[in-house]
C-alpha positions as semicolon CSV with decimal commas, in nm:
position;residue;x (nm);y (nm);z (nm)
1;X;0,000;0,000;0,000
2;X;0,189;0,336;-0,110
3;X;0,196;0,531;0,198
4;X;0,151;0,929;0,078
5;X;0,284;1,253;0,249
6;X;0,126;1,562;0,201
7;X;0,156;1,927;0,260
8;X;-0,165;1,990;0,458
9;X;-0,223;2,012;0,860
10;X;-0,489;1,754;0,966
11;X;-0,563;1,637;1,312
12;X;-0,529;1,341;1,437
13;X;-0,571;1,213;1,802
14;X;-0,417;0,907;1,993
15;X;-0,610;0,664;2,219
16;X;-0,517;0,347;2,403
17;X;-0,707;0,007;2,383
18;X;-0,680;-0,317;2,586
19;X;-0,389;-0,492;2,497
20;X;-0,465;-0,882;2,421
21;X;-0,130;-1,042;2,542
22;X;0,021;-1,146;2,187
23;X;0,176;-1,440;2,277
24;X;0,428;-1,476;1,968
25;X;0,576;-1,120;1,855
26;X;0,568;-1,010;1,483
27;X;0,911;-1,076;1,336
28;X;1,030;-0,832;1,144
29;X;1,334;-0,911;0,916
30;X;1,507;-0,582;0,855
31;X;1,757;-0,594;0,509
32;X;1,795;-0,393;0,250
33;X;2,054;-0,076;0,210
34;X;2,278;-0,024;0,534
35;X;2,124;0,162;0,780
36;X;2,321;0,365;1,109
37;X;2,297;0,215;1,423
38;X;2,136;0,518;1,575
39;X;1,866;0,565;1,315
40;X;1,790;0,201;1,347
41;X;1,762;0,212;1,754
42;X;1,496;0,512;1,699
43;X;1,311;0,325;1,387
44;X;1,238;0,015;1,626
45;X;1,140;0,269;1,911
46;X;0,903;0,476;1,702
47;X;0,771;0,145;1,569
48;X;0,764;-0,047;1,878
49;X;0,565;0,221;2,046
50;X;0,341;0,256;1,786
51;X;0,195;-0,070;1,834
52;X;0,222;-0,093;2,255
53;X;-0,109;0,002;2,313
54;X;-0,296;-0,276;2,085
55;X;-0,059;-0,569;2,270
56;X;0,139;-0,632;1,877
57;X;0,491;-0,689;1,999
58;X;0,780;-0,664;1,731
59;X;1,093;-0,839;1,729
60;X;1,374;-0,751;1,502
61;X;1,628;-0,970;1,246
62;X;1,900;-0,850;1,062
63;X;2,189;-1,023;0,864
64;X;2,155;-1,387;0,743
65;X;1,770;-1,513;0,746
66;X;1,753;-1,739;1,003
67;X;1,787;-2,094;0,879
68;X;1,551;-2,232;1,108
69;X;1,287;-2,016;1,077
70;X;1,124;-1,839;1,323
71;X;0,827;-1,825;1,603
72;X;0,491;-1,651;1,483
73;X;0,445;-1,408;1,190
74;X;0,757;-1,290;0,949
75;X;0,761;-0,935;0,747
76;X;1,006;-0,839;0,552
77;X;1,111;-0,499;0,595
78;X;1,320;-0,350;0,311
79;X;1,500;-0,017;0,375
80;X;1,641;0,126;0,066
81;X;1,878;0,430;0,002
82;X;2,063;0,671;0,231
83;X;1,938;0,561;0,591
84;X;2,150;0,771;0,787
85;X;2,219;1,139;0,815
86;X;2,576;1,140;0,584
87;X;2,498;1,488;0,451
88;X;2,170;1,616;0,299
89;X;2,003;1,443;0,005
90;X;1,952;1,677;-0,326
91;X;1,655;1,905;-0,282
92;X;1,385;1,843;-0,514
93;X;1,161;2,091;-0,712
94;X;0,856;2,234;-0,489
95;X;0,584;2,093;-0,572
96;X;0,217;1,972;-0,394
97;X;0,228;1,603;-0,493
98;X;0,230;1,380;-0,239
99;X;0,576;1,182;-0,206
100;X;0,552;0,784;-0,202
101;X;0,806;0,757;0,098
102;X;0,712;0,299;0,115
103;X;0,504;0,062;-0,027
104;X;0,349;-0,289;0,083
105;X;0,382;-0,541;-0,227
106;X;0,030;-0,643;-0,310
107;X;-0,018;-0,991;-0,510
108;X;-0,270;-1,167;-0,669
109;X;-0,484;-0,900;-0,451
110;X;-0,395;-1,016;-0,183
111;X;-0,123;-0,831;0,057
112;X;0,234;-1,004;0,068
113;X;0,475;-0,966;0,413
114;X;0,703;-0,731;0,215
115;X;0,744;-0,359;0,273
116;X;1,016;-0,104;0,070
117;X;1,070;0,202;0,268
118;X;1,216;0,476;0,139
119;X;1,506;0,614;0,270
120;X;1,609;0,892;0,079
121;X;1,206;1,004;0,010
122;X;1,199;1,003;0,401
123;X;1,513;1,221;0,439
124;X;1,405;1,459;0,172
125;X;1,098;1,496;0,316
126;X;1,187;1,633;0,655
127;X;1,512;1,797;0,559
128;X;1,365;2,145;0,706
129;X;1,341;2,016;1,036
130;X;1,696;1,812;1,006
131;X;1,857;2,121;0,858
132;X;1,759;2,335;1,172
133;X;1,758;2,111;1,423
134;X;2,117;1,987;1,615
135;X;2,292;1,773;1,481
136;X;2,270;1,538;1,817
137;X;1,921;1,495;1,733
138;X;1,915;1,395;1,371
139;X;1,949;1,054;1,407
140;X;1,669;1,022;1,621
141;X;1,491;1,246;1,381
142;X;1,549;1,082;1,084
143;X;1,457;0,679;1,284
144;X;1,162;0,841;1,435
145;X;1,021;0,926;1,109
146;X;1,120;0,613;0,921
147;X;0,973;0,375;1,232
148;X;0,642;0,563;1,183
149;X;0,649;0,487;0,790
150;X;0,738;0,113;0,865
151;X;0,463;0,131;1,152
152;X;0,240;0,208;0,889
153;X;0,327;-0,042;0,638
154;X;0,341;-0,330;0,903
155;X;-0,027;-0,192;1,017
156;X;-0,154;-0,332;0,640
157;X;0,074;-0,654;0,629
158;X;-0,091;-0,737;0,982
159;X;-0,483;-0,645;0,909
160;X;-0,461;-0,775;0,545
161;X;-0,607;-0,452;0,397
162;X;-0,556;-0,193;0,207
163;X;-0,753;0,060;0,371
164;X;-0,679;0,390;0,591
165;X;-0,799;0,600;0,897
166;X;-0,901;0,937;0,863
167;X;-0,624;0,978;1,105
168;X;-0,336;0,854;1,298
169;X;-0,033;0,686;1,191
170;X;-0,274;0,480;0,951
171;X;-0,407;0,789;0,756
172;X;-0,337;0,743;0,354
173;X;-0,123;1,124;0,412
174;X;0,088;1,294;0,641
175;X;0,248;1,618;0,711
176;X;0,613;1,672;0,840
177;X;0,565;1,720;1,188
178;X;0,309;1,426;1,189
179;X;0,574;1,172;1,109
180;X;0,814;1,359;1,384
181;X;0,559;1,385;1,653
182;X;0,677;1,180;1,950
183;X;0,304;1,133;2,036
184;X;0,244;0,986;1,718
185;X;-0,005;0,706;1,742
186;X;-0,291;0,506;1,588
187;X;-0,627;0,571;1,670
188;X;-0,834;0,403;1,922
189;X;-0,990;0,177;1,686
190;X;-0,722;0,085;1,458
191;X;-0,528;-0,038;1,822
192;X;-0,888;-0,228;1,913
193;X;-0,865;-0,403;1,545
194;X;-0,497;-0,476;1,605
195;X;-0,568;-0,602;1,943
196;X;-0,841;-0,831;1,760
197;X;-0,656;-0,953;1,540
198;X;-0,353;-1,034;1,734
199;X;-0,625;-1,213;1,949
200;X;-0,783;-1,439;1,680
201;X;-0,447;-1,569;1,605
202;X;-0,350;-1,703;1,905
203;X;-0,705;-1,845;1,958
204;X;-0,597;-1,982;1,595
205;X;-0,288;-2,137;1,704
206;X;-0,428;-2,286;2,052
207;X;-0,691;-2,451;1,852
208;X;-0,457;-2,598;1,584
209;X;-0,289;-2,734;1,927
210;X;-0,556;-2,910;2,071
């Protein structure tokens, strides 16, 4: 699902719901173009937190796939171009087109557990704020903004669909500071269908055990 920024203010607001006790995380395989170790911390952070409140835990690969597979759910999380803040990317001509910063990979019509997010779209996109804030705090910036993208991807490979909120981290567009906002969230009911979700497939799995 292409994930769209644009340059418009909306509102959004952040609620909490009942977290169902996942009881194998979501795997996420990280690969792709070499990302910092800093930016990477504050992608899994932004990410991580994104999904707290609907009980999806996230755990994290990188390097060889594992050879013996692993427990629960696998995405494939593919981060491409400059993910780290080694000088500015090229500026771009203005323009009020929304930027395609990652995509889900959709087959057959049916969603695959692949995302591409993109670095370099991501970079460009909040260069004001990088450009004026410190340099200490760019890396943080620049993971924070790039967890929320994957956030949203990972939010479509997990509820098969290719819908959106009218707001929250799941809206179709967002604006600058929405992808920097350290409040950033998902609204209440996209955390109760998480949480739902998340709870049908462990009832799955404990009746496949019995």
């Amino acid at each position: 699902m292409r994930y769209l920024t644009a340059l418009f203010a909306f509102c959004c607001f952040a609620g909490h719901a009942q977290s169902s006790g996942a009881s194998e995380p979501l795997t996420v395989f990280v690969t792709g173009d070499r990302v910092s170790p800093p930016v990477l911390q504050a992608l899994r952070e932004a990410a991580e937190s994104a999904f707290a409140p609907s009980g999806v835990k996230l755990s994290w690969l990188e390097g060889p796939p594992p050879a013996t597979g692993v427990d629960g759910d696998l995405v494939i999380l593919r981060l491409k171009g400059g993910c780290s803040n080694a000088g500015l990317v090229p500026a771009e001509p203005l323009t009020t087109e929304p930027r395609t910063l990652a995509l889900t990979h959709i087959a057959n019509h049916k969603i695959q557990p692949f995302a591409d997010v993109f670095c370099d779209a991501v970079r460009r996109f909040i260069q004001p704020s990088l450009k004026s804030a410190p340099v200490r705090e760019r890396d943080q910036m620049l993971g924070r903004a790039l967890g929320r993208v994957a956030a949203h991807e990972l939010y479509h490979i997990l509820l098969h669909t290719t819908e959106h909120a009218h707001s929250g981290i799941s809206r179709a567009q967002q604006t600058e500071p929405e992808l920097l906002d350290p409040q950033a969230a998902f609204t209440p009911g996209d955390d109760q269908r998480l949480a739902d979700s998340v709870s049908a497939d462990s009832s799955s799995l404990d009746a496949a055990g019995r």
